[in-house]
N, CA, C and O atoms as a Tinker XYZ file with bonds, in Angstrom:
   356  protein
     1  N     64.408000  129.076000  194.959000    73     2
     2  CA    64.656000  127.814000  195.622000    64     1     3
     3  C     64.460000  126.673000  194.616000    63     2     4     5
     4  O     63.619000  126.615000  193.719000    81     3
     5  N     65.478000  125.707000  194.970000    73     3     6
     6  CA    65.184000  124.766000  193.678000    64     5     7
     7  C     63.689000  123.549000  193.806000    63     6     8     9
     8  O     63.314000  122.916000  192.820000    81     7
     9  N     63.319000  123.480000  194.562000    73     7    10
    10  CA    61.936000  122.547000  194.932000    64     9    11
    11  C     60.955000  123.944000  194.339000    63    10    12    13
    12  O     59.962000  123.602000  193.696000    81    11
    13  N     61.099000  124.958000  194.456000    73    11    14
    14  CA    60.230000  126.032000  193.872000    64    13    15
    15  C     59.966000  126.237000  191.875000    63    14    16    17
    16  O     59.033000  126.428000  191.096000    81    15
    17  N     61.686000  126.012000  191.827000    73    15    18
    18  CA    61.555000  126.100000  190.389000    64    17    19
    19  C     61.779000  124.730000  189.720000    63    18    20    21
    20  O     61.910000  124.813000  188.498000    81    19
    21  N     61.854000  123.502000  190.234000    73    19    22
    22  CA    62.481000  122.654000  190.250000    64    21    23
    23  C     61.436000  121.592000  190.178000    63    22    24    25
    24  O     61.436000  120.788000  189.246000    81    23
    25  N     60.776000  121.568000  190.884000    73    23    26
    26  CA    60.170000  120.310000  192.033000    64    25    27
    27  C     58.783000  119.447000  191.023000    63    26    28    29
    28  O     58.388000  118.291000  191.172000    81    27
    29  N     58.295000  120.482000  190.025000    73    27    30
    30  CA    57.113000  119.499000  189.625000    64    29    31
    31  C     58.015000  118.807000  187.868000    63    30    32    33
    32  O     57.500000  117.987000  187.108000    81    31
    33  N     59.097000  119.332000  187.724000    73    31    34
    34  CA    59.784000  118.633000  186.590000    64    33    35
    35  C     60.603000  117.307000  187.165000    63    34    36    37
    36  O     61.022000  116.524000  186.313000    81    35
    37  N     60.865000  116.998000  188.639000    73    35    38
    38  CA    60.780000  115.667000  188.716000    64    37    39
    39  C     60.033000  114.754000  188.798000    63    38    40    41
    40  O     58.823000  114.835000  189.010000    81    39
    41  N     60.941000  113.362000  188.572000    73    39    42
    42  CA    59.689000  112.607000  187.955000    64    41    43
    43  C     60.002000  111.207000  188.540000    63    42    44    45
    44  O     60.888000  111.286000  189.391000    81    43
    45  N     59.656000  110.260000  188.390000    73    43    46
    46  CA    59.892000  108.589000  188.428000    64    45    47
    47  C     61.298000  108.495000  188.108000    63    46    48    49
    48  O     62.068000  108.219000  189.029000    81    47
    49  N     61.794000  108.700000  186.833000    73    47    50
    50  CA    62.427000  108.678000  185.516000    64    49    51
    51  C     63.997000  109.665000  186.012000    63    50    52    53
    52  O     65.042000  109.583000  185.366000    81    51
    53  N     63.878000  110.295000  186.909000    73    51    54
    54  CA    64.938000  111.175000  187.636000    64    53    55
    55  C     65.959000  110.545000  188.535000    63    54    56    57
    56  O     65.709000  109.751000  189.442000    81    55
    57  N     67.394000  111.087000  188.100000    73    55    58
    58  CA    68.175000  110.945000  189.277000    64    57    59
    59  C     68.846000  111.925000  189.588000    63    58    60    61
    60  O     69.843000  112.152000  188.902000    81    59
    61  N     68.415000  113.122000  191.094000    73    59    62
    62  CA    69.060000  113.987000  191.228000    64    61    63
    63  C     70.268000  114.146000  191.950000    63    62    64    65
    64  O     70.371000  113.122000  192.626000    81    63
    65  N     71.221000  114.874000  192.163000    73    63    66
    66  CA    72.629000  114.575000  192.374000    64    65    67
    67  C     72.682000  116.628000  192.962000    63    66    68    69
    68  O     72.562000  117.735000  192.438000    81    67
    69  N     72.959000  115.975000  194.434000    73    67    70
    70  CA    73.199000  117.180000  195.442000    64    69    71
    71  C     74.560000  117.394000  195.839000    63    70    72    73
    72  O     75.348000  116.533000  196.229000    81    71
    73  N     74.777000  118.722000  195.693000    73    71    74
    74  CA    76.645000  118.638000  195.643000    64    73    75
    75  C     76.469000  120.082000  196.610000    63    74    76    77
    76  O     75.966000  121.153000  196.270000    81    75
    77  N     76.983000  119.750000  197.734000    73    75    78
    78  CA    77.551000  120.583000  199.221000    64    77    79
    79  C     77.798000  120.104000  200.668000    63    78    80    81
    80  O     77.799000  119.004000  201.219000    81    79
    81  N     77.948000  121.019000  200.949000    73    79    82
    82  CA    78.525000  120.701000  202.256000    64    81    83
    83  C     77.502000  120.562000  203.573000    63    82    84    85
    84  O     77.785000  120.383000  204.758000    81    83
    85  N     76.135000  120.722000  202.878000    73    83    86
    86  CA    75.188000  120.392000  204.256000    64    85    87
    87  C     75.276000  121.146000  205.442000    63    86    88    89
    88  O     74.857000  120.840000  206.558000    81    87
    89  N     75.896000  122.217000  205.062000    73    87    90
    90  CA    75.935000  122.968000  206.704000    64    89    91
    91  C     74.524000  123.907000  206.356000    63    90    92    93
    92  O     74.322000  124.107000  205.158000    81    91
    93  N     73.657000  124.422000  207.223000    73    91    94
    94  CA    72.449000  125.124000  207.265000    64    93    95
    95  C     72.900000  126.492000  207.864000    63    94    96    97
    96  O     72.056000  127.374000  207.704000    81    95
    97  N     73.676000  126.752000  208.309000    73    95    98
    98  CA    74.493000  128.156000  208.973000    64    97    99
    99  C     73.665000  128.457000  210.033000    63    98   100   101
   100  O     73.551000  129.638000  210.362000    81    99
   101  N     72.972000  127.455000  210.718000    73    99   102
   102  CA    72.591000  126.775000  212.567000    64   101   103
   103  C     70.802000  127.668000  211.844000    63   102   104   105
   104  O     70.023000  128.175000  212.652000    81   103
   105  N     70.541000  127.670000  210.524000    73   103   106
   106  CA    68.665000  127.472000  210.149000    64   105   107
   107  C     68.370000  126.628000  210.209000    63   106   108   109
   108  O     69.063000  125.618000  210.332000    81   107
   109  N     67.018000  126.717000  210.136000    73   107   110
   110  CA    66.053000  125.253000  209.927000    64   109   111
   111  C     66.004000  124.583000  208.902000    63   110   112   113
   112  O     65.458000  125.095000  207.924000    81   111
   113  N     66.553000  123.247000  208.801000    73   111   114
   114  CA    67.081000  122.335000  207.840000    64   113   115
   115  C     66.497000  121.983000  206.596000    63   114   116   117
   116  O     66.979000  121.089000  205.899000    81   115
   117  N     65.347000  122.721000  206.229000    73   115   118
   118  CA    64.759000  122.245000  205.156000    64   117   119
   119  C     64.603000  120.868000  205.087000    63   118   120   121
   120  O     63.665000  120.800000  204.292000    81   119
   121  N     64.876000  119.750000  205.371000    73   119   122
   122  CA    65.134000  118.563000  204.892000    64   121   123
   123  C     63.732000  118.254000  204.096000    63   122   124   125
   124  O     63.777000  117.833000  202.940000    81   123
   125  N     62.655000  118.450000  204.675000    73   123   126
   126  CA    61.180000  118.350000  204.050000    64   125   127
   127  C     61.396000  118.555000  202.110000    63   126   128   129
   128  O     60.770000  117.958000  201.233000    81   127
   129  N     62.261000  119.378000  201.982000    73   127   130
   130  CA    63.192000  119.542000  200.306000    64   129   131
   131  C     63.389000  118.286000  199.902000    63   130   132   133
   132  O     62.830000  117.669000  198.995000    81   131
   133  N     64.110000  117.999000  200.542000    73   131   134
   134  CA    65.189000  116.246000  200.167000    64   133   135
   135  C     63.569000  115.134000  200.169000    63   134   136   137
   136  O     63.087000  114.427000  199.285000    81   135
   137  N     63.179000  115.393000  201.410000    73   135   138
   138  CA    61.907000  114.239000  201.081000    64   137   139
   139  C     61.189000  113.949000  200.342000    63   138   140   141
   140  O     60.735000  112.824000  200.132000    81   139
   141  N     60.882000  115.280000  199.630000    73   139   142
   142  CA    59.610000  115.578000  198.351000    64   141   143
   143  C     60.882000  115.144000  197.479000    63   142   144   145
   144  O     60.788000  114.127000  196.792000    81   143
   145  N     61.536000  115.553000  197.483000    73   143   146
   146  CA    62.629000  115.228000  196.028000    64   145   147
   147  C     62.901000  113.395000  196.048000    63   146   148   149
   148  O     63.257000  112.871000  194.992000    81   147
   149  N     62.737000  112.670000  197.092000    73   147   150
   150  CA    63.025000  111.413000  197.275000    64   149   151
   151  C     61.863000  110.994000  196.505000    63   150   152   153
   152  O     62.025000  110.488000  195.395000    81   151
   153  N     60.869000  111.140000  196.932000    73   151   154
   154  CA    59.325000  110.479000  196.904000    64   153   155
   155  C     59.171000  110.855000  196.001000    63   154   156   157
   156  O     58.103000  110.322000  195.696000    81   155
   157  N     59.606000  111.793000  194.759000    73   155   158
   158  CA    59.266000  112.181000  193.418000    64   157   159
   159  C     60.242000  111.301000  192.407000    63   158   160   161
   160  O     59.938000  110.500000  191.523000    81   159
   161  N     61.699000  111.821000  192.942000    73   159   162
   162  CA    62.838000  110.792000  191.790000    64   161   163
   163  C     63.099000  109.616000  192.071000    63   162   164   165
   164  O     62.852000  109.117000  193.169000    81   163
   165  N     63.809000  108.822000  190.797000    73   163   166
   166  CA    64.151000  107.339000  191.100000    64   165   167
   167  C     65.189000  107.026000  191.782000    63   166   168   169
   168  O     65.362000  105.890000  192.224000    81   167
   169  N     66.259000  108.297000  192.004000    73   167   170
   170  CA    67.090000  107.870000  193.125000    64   169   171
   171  C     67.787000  109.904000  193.658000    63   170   172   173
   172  O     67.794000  111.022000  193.144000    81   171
   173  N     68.156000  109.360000  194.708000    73   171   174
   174  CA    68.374000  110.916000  194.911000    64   173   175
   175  C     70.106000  110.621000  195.777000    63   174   176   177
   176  O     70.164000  109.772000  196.667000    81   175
   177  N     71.102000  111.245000  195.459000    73   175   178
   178  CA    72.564000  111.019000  196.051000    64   177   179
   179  C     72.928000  112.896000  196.098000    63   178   180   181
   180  O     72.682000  113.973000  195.554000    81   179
   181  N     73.754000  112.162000  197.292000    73   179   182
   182  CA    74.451000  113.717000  197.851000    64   181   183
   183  C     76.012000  113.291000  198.026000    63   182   184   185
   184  O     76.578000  112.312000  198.514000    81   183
   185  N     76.463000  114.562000  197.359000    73   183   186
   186  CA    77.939000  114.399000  196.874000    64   185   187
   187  C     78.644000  115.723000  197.743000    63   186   188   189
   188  O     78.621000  116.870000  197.298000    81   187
   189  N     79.063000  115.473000  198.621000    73   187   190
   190  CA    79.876000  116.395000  200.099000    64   189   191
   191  C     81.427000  116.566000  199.951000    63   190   192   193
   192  O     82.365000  115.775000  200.056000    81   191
   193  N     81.337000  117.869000  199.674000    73   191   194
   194  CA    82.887000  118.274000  199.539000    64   193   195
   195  C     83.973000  118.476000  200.630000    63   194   196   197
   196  O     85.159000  118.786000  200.515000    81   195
   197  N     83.015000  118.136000  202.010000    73   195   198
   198  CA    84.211000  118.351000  202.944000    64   197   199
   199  C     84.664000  116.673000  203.402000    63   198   200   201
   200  O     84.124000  115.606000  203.109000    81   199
   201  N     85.715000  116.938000  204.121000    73   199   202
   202  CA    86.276000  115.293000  204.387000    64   201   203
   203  C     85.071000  114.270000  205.500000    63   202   204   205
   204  O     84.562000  114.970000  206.375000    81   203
   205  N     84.808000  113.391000  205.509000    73   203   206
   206  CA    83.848000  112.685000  206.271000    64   205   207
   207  C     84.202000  112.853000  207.683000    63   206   208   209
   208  O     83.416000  112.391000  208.511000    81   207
   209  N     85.130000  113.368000  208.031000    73   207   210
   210  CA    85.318000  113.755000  209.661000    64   209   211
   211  C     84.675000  115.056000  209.815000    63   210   212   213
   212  O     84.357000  115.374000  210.961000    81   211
   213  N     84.530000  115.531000  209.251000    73   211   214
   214  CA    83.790000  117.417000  209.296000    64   213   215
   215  C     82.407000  117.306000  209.335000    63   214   216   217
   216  O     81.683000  118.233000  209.700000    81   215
   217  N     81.731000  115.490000  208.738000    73   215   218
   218  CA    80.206000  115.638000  208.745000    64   217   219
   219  C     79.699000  115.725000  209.916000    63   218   220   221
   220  O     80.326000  115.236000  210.856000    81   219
   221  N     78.563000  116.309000  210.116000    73   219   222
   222  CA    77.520000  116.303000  211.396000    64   221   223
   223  C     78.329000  117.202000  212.909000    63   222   224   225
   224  O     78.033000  117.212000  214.104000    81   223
   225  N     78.978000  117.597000  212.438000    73   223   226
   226  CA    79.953000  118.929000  213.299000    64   225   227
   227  C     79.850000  120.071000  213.259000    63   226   228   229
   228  O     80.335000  120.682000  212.307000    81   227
   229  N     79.229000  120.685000  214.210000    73   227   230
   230  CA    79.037000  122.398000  213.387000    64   229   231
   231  C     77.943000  122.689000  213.116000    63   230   232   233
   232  O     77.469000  123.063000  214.189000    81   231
   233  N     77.404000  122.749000  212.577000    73   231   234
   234  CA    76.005000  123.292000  211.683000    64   233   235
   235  C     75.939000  122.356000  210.766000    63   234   236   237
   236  O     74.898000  122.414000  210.111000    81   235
   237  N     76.914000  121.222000  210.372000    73   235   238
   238  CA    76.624000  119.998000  209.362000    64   237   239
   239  C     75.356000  119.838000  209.629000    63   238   240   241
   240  O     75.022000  120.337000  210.704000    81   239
   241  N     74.348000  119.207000  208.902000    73   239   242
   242  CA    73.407000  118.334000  209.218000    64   241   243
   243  C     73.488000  117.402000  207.985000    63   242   244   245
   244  O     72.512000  117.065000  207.315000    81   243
   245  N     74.811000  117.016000  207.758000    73   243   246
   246  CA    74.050000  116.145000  205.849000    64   245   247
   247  C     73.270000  114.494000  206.900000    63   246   248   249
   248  O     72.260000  113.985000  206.413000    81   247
   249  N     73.899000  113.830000  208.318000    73   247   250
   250  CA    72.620000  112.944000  208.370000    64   249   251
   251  C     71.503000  113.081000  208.677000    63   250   252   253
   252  O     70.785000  112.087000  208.784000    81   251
   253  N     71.047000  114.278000  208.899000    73   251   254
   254  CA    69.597000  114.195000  208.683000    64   253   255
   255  C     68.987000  114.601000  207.299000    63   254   256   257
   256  O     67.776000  114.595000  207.077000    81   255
   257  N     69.927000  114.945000  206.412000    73   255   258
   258  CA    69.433000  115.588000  204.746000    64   257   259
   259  C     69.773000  113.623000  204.153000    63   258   260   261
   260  O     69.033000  113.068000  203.340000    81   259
   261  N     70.759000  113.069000  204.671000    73   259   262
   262  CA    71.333000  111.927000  204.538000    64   261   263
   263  C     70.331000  110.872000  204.121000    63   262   264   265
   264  O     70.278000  110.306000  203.029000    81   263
   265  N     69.388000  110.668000  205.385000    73   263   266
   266  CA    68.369000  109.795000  205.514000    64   265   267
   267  C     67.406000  110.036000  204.685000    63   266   268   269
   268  O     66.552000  109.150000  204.670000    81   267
   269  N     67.198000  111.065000  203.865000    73   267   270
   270  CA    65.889000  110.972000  202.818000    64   269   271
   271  C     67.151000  110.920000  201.162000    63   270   272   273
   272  O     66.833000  111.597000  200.184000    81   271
   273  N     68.360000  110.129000  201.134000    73   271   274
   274  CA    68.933000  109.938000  200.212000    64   273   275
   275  C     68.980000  108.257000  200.208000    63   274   276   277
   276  O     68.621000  107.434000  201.050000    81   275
   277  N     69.721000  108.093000  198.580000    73   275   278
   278  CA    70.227000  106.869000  198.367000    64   277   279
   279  C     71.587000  106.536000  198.570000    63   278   280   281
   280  O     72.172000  105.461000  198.432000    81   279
   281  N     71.961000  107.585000  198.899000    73   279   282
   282  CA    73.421000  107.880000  199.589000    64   281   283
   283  C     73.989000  108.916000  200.011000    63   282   284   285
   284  O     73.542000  109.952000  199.518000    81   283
   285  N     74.943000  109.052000  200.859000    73   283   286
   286  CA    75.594000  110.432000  200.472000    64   285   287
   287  C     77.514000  110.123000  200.590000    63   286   288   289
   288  O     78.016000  109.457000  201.495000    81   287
   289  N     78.167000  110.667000  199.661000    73   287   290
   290  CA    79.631000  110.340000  199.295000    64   289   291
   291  C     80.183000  111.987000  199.470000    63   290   292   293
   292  O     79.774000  113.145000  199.378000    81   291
   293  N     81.401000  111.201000  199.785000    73   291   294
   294  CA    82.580000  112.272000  200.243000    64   293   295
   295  C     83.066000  112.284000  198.377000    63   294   296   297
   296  O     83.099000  111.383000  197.538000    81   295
   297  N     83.330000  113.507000  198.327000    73   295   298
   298  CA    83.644000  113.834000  196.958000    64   297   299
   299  C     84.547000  115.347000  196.687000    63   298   300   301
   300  O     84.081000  116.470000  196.494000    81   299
   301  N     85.643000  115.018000  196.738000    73   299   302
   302  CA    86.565000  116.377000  196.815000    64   301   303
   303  C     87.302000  116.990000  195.991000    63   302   304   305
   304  O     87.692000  118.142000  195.803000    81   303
   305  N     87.530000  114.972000  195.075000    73   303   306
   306  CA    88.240000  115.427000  193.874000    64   305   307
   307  C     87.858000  114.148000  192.946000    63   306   308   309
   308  O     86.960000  113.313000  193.057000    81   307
   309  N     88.834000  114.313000  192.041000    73   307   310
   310  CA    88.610000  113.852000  190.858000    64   309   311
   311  C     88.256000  112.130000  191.004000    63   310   312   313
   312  O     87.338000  111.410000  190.611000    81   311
   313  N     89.415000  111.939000  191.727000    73   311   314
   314  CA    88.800000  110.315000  192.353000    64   313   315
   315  C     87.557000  109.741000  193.107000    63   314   316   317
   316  O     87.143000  108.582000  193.078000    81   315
   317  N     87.125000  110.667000  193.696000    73   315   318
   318  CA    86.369000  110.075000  194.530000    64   317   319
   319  C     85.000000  110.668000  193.871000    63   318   320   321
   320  O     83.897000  110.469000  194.381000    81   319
   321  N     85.204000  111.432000  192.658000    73   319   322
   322  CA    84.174000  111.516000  191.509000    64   321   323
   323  C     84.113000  110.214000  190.799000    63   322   324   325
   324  O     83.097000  109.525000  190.703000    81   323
   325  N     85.112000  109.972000  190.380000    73   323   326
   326  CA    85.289000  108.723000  189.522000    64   325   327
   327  C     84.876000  107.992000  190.539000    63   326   328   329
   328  O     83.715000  107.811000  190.174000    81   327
   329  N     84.995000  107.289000  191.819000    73   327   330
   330  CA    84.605000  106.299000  192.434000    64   329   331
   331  C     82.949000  106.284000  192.851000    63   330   332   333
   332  O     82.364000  105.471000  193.566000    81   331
   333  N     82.478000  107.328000  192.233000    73   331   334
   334  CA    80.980000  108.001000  193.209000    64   333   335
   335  C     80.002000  107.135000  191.530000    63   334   336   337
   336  O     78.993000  106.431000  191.531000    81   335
   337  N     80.986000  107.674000  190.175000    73   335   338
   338  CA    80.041000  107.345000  188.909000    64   337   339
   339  C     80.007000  106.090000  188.780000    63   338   340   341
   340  O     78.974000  105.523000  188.425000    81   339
   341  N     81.707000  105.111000  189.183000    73   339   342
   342  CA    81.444000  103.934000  188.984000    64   341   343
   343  C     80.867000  103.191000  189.520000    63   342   344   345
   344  O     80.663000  102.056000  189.090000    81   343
   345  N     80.274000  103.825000  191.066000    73   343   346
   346  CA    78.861000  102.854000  191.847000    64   345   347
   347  C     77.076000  103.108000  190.691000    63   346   348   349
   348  O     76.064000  102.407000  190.714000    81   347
   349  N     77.316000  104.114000  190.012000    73   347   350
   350  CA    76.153000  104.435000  189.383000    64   349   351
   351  C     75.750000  103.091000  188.210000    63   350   352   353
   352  O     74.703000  102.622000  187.766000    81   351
   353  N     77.270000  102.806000  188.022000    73   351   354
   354  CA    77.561000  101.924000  186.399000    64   353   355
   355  C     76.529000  100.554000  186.737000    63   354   356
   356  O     76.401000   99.657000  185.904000    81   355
């Protein structure tokens, strides 16, 4: 798990960058992950490969993984990569 192998090498100084689709396959959401990862890095963004009509449908949960981020962006392709780095600039 990445908070397992992961979690005491973040720092202040960190910006981590979450790339999926937020579905939990109807488990328990971990989100308590995303929180420790908030409260440790200097910014934390989630980058979602399905279209923004598919969020929170299903087994989605990215707004509740959502709310312990600094954002979360629809990101499918190349543009909306490019539009995700140039909010970073």
């Amino acid at each position: 798990m990445f908070w397992d192998k992961y979690g005491k090498e973040i720092n202040p100084k960190s910006t981590v960058l979450l790339l999926g689709d937020a579905r939990n396959n109807y488990h328990a959401s971990q989100a308590w992950v995303i929180k420790e990862i908030r409260q440790k890095a200097r910014h934390v963004y989630w980058l979602n490969p399905e279209p923004r009509s598919y969020w929170n449908t299903g087994d989605s949960i990215v707004g509740e993984y959502g709310t312990h981020t600094d954002g979360v962006y629809e990101c499918r392709n190349l543009r909306q990569l490019e539009a995700f780095v140039e909010k970073l600039a």
